[in-house]
C-alpha positions in Angstrom: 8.2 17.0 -23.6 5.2 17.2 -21.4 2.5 18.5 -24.0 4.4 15.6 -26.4 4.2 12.7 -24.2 0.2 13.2 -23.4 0.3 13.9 -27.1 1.3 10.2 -27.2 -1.2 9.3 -25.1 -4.1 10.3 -27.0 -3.2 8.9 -29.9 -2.4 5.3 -28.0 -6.0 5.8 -26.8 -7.3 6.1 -30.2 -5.1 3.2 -31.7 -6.3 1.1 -29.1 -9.7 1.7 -29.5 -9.3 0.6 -33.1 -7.4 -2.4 -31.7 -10.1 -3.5 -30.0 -12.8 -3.7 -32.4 -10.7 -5.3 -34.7 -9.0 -8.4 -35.0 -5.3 -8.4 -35.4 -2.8 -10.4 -35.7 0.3 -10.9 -33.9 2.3 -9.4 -36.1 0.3 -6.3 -36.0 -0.2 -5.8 -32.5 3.9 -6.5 -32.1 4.6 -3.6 -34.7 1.8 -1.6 -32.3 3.8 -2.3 -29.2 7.3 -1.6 -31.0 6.0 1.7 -32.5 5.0 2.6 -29.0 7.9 2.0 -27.3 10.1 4.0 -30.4 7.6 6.7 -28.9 9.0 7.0 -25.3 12.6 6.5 -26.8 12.0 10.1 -28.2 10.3 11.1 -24.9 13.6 10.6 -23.3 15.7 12.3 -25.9 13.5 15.2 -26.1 13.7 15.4 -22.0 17.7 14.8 -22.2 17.8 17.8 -24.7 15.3 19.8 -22.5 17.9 19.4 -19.5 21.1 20.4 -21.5 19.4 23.5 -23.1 18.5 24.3 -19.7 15.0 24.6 -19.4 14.9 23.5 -16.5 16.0 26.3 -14.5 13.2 27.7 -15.9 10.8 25.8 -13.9 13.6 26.0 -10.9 12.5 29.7 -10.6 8.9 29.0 -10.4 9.6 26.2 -7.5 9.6 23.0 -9.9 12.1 20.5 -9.4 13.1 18.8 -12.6 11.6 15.2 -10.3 8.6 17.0 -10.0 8.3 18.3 -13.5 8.9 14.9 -14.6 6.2 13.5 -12.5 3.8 15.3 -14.2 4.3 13.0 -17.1 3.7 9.9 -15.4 -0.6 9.4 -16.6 0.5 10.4 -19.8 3.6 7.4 -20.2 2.0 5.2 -17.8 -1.3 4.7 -20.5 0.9 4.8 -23.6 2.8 1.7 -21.7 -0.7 0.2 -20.5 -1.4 0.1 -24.4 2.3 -1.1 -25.4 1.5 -3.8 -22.5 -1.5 -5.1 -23.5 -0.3 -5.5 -27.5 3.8 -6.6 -26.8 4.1 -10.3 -28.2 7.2 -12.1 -26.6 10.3 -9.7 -24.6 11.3 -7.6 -27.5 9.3 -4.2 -26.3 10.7 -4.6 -23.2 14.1 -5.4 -24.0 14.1 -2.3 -26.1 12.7 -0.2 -23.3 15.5 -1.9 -20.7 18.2 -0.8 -22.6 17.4 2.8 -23.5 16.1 3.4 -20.0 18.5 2.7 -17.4 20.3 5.7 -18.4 20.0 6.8 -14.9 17.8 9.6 -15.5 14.9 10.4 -13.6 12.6 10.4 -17.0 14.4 6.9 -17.4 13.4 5.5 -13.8 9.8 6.8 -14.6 9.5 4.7 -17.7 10.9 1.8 -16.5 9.3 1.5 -13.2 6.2 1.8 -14.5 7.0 -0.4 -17.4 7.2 -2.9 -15.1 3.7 -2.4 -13.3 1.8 -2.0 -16.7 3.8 -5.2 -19.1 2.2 -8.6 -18.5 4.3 -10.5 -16.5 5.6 -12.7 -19.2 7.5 -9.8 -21.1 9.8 -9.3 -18.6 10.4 -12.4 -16.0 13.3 -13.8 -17.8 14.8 -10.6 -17.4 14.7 -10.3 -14.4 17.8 -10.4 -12.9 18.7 -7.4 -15.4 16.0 -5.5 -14.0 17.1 -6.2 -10.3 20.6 -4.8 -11.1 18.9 -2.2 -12.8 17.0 -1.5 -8.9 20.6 -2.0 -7.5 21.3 1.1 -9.0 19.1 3.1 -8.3 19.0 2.1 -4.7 21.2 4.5 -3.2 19.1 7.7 -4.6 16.1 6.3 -3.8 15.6 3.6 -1.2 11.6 3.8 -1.4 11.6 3.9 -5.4 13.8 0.9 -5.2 11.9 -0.9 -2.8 8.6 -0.6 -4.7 10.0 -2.0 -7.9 10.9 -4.6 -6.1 7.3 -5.1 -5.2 6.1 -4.8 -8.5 8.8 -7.2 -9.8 8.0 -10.0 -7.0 4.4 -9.9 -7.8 4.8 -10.2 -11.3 7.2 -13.3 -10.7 4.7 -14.7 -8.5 2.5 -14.1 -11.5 4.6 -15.7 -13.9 6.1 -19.1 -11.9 3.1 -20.1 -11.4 2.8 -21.0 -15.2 7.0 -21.6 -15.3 7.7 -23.2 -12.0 11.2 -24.1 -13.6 12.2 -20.5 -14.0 16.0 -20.8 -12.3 16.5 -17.0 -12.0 14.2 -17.2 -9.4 16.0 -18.1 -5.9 19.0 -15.7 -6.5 16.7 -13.1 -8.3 14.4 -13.7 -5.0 17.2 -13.4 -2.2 18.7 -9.9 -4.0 15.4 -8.5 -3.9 15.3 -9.4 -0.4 18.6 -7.5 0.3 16.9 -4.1 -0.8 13.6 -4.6 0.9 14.9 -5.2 4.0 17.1 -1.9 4.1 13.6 -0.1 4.0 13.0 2.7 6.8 9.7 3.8 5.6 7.0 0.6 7.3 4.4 0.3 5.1 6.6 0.6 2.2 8.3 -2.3 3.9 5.4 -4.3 4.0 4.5 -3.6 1.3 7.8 -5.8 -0.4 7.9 -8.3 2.4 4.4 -9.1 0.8 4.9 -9.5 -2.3 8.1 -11.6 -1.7 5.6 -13.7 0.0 3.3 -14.1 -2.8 6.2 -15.2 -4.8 7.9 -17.7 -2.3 4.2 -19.7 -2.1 4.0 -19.1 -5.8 5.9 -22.4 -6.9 5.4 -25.3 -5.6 7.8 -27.1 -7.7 10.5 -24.5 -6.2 9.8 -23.0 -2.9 11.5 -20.2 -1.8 12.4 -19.6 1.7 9.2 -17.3 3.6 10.7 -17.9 7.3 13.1 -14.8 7.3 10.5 -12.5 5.9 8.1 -13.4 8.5 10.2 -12.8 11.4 11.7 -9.5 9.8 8.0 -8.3 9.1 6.8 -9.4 13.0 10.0 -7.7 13.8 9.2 -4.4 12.2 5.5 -4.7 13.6 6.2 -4.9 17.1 9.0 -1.7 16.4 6.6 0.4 15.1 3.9 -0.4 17.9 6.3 1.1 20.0 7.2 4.2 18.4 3.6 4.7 17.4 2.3 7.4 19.9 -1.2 9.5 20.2 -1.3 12.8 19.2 -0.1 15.3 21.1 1.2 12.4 23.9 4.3 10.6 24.3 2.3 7.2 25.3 3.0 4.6 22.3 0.7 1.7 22.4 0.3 0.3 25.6 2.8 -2.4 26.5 0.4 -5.0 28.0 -1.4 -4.5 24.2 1.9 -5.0 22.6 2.7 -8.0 24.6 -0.6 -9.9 24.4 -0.1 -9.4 20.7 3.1 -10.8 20.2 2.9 -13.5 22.9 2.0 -16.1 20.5 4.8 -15.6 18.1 7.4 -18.3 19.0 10.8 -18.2 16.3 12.3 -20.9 18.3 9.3 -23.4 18.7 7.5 -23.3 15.5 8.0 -23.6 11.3 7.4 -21.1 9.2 3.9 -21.9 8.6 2.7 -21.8 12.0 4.9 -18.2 12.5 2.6 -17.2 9.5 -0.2 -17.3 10.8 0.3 -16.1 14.2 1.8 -13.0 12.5 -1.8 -13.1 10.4 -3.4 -13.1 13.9 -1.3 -10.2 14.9 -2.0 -8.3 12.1 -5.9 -9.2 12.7 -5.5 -7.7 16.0 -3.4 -4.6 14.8 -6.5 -4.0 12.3 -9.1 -4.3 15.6 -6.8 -1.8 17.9 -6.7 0.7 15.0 -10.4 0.5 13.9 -11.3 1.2 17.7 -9.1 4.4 17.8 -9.7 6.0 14.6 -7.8 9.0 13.5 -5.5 8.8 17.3 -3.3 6.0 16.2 -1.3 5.8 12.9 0.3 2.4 11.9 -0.4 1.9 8.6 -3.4 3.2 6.6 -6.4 0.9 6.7 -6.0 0.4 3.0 -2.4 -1.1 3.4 -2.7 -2.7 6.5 -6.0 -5.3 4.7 -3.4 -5.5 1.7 -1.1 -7.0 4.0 -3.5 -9.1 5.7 -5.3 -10.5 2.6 -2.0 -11.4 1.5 -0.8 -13.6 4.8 -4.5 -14.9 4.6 -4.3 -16.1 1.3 -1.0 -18.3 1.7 
């Protein structure tokens, strides 16, 4: 399955290199797209057989999990999917892909998930409360897995309502997602959702979605993990006094959700100063997704 799928990938590469000298017509690049996604419906048949002729313990004795095994397919599926993406016409590639993948297999979560991150948004927002289920499911294996598609759903909503503001999945499809984010242990996978739930409550003006509750949740988990965050080799967490002139500002009771916003951007713009000045002896959240998550309360 492994030497197949980047098989796959090579000739996508090729066929879209073709594609994009030439012009096509919709018809041909939605026959592309299908053929593409036939492609990864034998991927997953081919890995199903793999498991029940038990290969697998094969790679078991050398120290491979079958998760990690799989993961070494993920460049190889995530192009082929890129190229499917960029050629699918309307929902039916993805509709096809939906229902073959939620088999619950780990090969099946792959696809999907990154089906998701590589399909314009427009292929799969009206389906979205199929693929939330979908994350339902898959929730109690893997919190963090779940939690990121939730992410990469969100922001290609946010994407998407723009041009549909009428989309009335949206609210109930928005509040679910919430549900799973907020179970989250690991913070900056946290943020990371609470984020891109934010991009997609601003994202619709015609139909805004309540912001308020992530906010307080995210300030919430900020001021927690300034606590638990110690120095190396110490037990001293950040200094209370620095906690406490951070978060002195941030009022639930006497302001809107606006104004909480960006106090909680001025926190964050704080967070970002305190971390800079101590380098490597504090660890919050990497610099890269700490200025994610600032960019984002910025921009709203």
């Amino acid at each position: 399955p492994l030497v197949a799928m980047f098989c796959r990938a090579y000739l996508a590469r090729n066929v879209q290199r073709f594609m994009s000298h030439s012009s096509c017509t919709d018809t041909v690049a939605r026959q592309l797209s299908r053929a593409l996604c036939r492609s990864l419906d034998d991927y997953l048949f081919q890995m199903r057989d793999f498991a029940a002729r038990r290969r697998v313990a094969y790679w078991t004795q050398h120290g491979i999990t079958l998760e990690e095994y799989v993961r070494l397919h993920a460049p190889a599926a995530e192009y082929v999917l890129k190229v499917a993406g960029l050629n699918c016409v309307g929902t039916e590639s993805f509709d096809a892909l939906l229902s073959t993948c939620g088999d619950g297999s780990y090969a099946g979560r792959m696809v999907l998930s990154l089906t998701i991150s590589t399909f314009p948004a427009a292929a799969f927002a009206t389906r979205a409360p199929s693929i939330v289920s979908w994350i339902e499911s898959i929730r109690e294996d893997s919190q963090s897995l779940a939690t990121l598609q939730c992410a990469r759903l969100a922001a290609g909503l946010a994407t998407f309502s723009q041009q549909v503001p009428e989309l009335d999945s949206v609210p109930d499809t928005f509040r679910r997602m919430w549900n799973i984010v907020k179970l989250e242990p690991d913070f900056p996978c946290f943020a990371d959702g609470v984020s891109s739930l934010m991009l997609l409550a601003f994202s619709s003006s015609a139909r805004p979605l309540p912001h308020r509750e992530l906010v307080e949740a995210l300030a919430d988990r900020l001021k927690l993990e300034t606590e638990r965050t110690s120095f190396p080799g110490t037990s001293d967490s950040v200094p209370r006094h620095r906690r406490a002139t951070w978060f002195s500002g941030f009022d639930r009771n006497g302001a809107d959700g606006d104004a909480l916003l960006s106090t909680l951007a001025q926190i964050c713009q704080l967070v970002c100063t305190w971390t800079a000045q101590h380098g490597d002896a504090i660890v919050l959240l990497n610099d890269a997704d700490l200025m994610r998550l600032l960019d984002h309360l910025h921009g709203e």
